[in-house]
N, C-alpha and C positions, 0 to 999 in steps of 0.2 A: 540413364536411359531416356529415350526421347518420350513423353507425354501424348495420351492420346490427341487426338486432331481436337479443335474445339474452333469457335467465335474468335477471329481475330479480331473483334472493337474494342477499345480501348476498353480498362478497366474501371472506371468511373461512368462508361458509358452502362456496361452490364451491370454494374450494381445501380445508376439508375431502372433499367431494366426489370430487377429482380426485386428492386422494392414497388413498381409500379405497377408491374402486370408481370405478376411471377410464371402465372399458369403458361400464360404465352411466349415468355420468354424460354422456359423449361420446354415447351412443347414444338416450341421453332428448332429450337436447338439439337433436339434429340432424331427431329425428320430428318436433319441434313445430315448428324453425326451418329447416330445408332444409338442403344442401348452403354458406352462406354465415352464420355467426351471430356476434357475439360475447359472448363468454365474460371473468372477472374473477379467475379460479382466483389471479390473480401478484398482483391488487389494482388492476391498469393493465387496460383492454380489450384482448381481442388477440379477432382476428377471423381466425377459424378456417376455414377452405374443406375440400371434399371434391371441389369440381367439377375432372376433367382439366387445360379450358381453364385454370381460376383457377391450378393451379397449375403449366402452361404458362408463364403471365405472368409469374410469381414465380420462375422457376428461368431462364427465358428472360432476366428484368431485365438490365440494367451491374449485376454485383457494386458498383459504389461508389454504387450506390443504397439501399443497406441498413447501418446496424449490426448486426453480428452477435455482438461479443465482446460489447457491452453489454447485450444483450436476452438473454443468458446465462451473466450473472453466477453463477447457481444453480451452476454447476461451479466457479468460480474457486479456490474454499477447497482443492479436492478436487487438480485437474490443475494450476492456477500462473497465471500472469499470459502464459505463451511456450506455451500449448497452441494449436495448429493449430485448433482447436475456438472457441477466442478470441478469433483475433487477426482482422482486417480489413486491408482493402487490400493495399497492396506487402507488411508483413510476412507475409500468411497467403498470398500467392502464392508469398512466398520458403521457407517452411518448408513447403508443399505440392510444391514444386519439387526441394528434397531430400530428401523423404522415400518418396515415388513409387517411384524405383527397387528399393529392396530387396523393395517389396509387390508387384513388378507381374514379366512375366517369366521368367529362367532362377532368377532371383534365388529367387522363387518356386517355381518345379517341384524347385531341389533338395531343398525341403525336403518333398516326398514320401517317401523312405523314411525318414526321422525320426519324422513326426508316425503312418506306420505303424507302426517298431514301440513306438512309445509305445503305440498304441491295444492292438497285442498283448498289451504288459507287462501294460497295467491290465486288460483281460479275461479274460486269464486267471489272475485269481484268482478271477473267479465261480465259486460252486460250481453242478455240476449239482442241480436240483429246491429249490436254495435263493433264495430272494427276494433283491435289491439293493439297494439304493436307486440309482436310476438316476440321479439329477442328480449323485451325489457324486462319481459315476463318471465321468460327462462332464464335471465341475468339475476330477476327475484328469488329465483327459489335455489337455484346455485350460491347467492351470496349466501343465504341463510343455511344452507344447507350446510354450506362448512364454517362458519360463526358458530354453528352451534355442536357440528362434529369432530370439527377439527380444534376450534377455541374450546367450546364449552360454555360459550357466553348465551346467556339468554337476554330477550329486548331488554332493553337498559340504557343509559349513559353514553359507557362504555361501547355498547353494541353496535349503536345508533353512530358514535364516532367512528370507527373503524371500518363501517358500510359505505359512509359516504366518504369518507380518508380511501378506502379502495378504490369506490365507483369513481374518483376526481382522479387518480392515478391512471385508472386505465384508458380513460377518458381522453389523454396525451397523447396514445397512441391508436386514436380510436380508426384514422383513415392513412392511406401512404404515406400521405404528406407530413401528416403528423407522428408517424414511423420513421423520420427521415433521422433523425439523432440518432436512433438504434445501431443504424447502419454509418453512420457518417462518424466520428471520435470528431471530429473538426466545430461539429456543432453541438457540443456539448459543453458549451461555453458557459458557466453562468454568470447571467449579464443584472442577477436582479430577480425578483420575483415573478417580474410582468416577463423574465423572458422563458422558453418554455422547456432549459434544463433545470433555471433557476426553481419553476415552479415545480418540476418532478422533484430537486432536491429538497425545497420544502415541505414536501408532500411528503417523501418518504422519512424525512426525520419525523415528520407528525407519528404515521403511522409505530415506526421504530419506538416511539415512545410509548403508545400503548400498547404494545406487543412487552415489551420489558416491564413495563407496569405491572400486566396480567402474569406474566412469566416470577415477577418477585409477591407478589400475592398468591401466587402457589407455592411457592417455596415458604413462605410466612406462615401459612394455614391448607397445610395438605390437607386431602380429603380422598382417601382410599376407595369412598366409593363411586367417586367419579370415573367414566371410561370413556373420555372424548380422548384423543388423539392427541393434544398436547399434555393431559396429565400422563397417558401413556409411555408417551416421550421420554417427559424429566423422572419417570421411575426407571427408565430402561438404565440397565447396565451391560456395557460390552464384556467382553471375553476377563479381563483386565481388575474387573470392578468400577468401573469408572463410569461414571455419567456424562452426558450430554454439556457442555457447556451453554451459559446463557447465549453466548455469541450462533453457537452450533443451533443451538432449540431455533433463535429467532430466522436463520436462514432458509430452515427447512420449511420453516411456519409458510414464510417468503413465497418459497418453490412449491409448495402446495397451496398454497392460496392462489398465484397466480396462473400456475398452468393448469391448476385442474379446475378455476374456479370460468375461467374461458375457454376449456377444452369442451366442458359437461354442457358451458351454454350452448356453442355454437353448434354441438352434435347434435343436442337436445334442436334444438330450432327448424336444423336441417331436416332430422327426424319427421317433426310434424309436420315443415313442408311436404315433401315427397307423400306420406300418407296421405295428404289429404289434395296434393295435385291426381293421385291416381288412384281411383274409384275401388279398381279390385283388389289392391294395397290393403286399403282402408280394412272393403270388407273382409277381406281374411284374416286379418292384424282381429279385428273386433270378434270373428265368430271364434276365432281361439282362445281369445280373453274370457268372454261370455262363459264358454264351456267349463272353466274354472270355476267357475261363482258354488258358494256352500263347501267348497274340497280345497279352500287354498292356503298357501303359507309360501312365506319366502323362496323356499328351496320349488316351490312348483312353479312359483313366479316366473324362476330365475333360470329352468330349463323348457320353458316353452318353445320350441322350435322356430316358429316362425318372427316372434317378437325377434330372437336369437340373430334370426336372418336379416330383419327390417335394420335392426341396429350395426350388425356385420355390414350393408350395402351402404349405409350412410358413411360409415366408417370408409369404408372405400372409396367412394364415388369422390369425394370432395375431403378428406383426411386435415385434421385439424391442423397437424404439423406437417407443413409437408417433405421435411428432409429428419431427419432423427440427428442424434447427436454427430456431428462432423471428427474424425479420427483424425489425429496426426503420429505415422507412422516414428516410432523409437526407431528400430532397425528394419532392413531392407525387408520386402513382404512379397509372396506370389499371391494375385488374384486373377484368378482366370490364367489367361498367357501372358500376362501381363507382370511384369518385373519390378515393383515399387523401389525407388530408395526412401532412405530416413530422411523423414523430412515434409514426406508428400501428404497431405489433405485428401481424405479420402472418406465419399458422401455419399450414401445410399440414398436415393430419391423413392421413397413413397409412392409421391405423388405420380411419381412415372411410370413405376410398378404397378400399381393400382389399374391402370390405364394402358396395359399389354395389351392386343388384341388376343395374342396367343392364349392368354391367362384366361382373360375376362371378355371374350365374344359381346361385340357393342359394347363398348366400354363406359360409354356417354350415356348408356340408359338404366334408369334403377331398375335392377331387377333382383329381389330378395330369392329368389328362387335357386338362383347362381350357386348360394352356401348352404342348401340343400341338399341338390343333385351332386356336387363336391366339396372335397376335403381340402383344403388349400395347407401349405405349410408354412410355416413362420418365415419363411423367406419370401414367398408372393404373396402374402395377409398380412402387413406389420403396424397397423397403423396408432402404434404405441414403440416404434421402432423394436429391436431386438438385441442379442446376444445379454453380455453382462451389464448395457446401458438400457433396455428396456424400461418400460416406465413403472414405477413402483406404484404409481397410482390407476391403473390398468383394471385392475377387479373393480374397485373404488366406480370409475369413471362408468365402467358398464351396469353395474349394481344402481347408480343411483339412476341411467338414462331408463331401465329397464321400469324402475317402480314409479318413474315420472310418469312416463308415455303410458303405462296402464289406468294410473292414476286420472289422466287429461282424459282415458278414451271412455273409458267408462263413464265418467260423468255429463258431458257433453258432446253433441254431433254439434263439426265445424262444418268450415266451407271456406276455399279461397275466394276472397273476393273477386269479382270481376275476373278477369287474364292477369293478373298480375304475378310477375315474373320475380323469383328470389335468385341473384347474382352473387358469384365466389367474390369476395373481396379483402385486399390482406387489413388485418390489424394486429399491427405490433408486430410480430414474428408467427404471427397464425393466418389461418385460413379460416374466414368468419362467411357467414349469410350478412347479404346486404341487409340494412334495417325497413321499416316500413310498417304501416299495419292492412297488412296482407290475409287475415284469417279472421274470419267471425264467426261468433257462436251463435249458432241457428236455434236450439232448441236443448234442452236436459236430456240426457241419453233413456229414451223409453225404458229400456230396465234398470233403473239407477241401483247398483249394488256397490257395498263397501265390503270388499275382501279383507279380513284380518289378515293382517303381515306377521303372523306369527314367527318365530324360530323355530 
């Protein structure tokens, strides 16, 4: 069948495009061709949706109607050939199966007072009346956050390498330009260490090596009463009996360190802009916090309504990722009126969704109020995509933004500096806030309270 309408320029042109100025490229595209078009940005047509139903259909499907580790190969170099992100069928059930439990749960709530007083250590080095940099600072308490929930490592050696073996990896891919390998296979030449697949390769064998270090020192001298996420891991046994291979454990490690360890900053970032660009944001985010104080504990934390909402609109507005995982149809498929053969690419956009008018009245404007007044459904809300690819680190990512952002507000009244304005810009394969130090601390929050993060 013939393909919807889309952008006839060349296909080197739209994936320049798409890694340059993604927002505008998806957002030109969609004025001229609807809700349904496709697009060449990979070289292959993929045919892009923004409509509910279409991606109903697409999340609704039999999982064993799609390829999914092959229509995103763009990660393989990065996570491994055993990343939950990659695999299909029976394996990506079986490694979804044991990985669940440490993200979801008590597993979960214990590590409320952790990721608080992580957030305490690193804010209180802000000086009062002096400027931040705010991403570096939520890049802090994210790195440590999962060093310590997901590894189990505490400061150390070890810890100290693998911080800055990350921060130097991501580092590669920090602006377009520097994303350009991701998207190019042509320039992933390595010419050497001074060149800059060379230096990713180097980089990630470093890393690789203390990941299997830490992975065979667990195995050497287990310790049952640890409960970070990679002892979790290598006790889990599938259906089978079978454990995790070292190869399998270090992939997953991979794909949750990287996507959630730049999903939690950048939302985390975005978060406190918005708050603190808008006044009655702020104040009602704080008088609902406040009201907490002497009655709290994880679980009141974590159904606060409006915190709920603040987090929901960032999610939205500017979505970390902005496509979810891309399908490649096994056999022919109906979406909408639309007719797929086997073969076809097929890419729910987020970001497009997110940005309905019909859905989201002003789309361009944060307004937490929106997932208040409505219920949205996992087809116009996704911004951890959906169906059987959803992201496993979902609870994870909202659990730890919820106990930051209470964390930050209680203890300090900010302020944006000046007019200074925070812009969408890609890094890597996300949608990041520009950097800068944009936010100062004016003053200790007049009723300084520490809520126990109890279970």
């Amino acid at each position: 069948m013939k393909l919807p309408n889309g952008p006839k320029t060349p296909g080197f042109v739209q994936r320049m495009q798409w890694v340059l100025n993604p927002l505008k490229f998806m957002e030109t595209t969609a004025a001229v061709y609807g809700d349904c078009f496709t697009a060449r940005p990979t070289g292959k047509p993929s045919v892009v949706f923004s409509n509910p139903q279409a991606i109903q259909d697409i999340f609704t499907a039999r999982p064993d109607q799609f390829y999914v580790g092959r229509a995103n190969g763009i990660f393989r170099a990065l996570l491994g050939d055993y990343s939950m992100m990659l695999l299909d069928d029976a394996p990506h059930q079986r490694q979804r199966k044991l990985l669940a439990p440490p993200l979801h749960g008590d597993h979960l709530r214990s590590y409320g007072q952790l990721i608080w007083n992580i957030t305490e250590q690193v804010i209180s080095t802000w000086e009062i009346g002096k400027p931040f940099p705010v991403r570096l600072s939520m890049t802090e308490i994210s790195l440590r956050v999962i060093l310590q929930t997901v590894f189990g490592l505490q400061e150390g050696q070890r810890y100290e390498k693998l911080k800055l073996l990350i921060q130097s990896v991501l580092k590669l891919s920090s602006s377009p330009l520097k994303a350009l390998p991701l998207f190019f296979p042509l320039l992933q030449q390595d010419l050497g260490p001074w060149s800059p697949w060379g230096q990713f390769k180097l980089l990630k064998k470093k890393v690789d090596d203390l990941i299997y270090a830490e992975i065979q020192e667990l195995r050497d001298t287990p310790d049952p009463s640890r409960s970070d996420i990679l002892s979790l891991m290598m006790s889990a046994q599938d259906n089978d009996g079978k454990p995790m291979t070292d190869q399998e454990i270090r992939d997953e490690l991979i794909t949750l360190l990287m996507a959630g360890h730049e999903a939690s900053t950048s939302a985390m970032t975005w978060a406190l802009y918005w708050i603190h660009l808008l006044p009655e944001v702020h104040k009602k985010l704080l008088q609902e916090l406040d009201s907490i104080e002497g009655n709290a504990s994880i679980d009141i934390l974590m159904k606060l309504p409006y915190l709920d909402a603040v987090c929901c609109e960032t999610l939205r507005l500017y979505p970390i990722i902005m496509l979810p995982s891309t399908r490649m149809t096994k056999t022919p498929i109906r979406v909408m009126d639309y007719e797929f053969p086997a073969g076809t690419l097929l890419v729910p956009s987020i970001y497009l969704t997110h940005h309905r008018p019909d859905l989201y009245p002003q789309p361009k404007q944060f307004r937490p109020e929106r997932f208040l007044e409505r219920k949205y459904s996992q087809y116009e809300f996704l911004p951890f995509g959906g169906g059987s690819r959803r992201c496993i680190g979902m609870a994870f990512a909202m659990f730890e933004m919820k106990v930051v952002l209470a964390r930050v507000l209680l203890h300090l009244d900010l302020a944006i500096v000046g007019n200074r304005r925070v812009k969408p810009i890609r890094r890597g394969v996300t949608l990041a806030p520009s950097d800068g130090e944009w936010l100062v601390a004016t003053s200790l929050h007049e009723k300084e309270v520490s809520i126990p993060i109890s279970v």
